[in-house]
N, C-alpha and C positions, 0 to 999 in steps of 0.2 A: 532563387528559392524554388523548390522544386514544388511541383504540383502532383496531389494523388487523388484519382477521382475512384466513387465508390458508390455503388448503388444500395439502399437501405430501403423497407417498406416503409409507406405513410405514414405509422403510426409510431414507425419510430423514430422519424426524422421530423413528424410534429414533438415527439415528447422532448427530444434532442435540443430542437430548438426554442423548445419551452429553457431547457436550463441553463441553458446561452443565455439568453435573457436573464435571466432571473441572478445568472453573476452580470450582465452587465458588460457583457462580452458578443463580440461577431462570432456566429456560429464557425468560422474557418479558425480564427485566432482559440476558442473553448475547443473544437478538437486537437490542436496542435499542443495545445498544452497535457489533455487525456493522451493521447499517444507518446509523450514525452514521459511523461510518470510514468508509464507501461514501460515505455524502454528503458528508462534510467533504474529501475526498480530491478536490477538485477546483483547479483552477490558480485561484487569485484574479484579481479582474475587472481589466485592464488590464494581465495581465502581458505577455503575446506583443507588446506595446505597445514594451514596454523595448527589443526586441533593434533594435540598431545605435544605439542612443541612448548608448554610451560616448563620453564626449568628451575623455578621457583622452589620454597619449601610447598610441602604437601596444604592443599584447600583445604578445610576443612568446616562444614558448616557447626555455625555455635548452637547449641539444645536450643531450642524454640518454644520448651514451656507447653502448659496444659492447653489445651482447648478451650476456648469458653462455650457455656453452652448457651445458644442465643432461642429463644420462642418458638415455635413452631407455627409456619402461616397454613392457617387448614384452613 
């Protein structure tokens, strides 16, 4: 397993490690899991590919009806 070292000020690697804690996790295991969401949070290869490729009948959104008119918060 690889190791990534990183320099961070005080005050952030107190607050860091405040929420390490607070899930109940070792600060290396809580960032490993943040960098992971970071990286896997990306569009899969080919998707921007799909748009206009429907070949379906035409979408069509149904009438939606009136608005309600709901109080005003002053």
């Amino acid at each position: 397993m690889a190791q990534l070292h990183c320099y961070v000020p005080d005050n952030l690697a107190k607050r860091f490690q405040e929420k390490a804690r607070k899930s109940n996790l070792p600060v290396s295991k809580y960032l490993a899991l943040l960098i992971e969401k970071e990286v896997e949070n990306q569009w899969p290869a080919g998707y921007f590919d799909l748009f206009g490729s429907w070949r379906g009948e035409r979408l069509e959104r149904p009438d939606q009806g009136a608005f309600k008119q709901r109080a005003d918060f002053d």
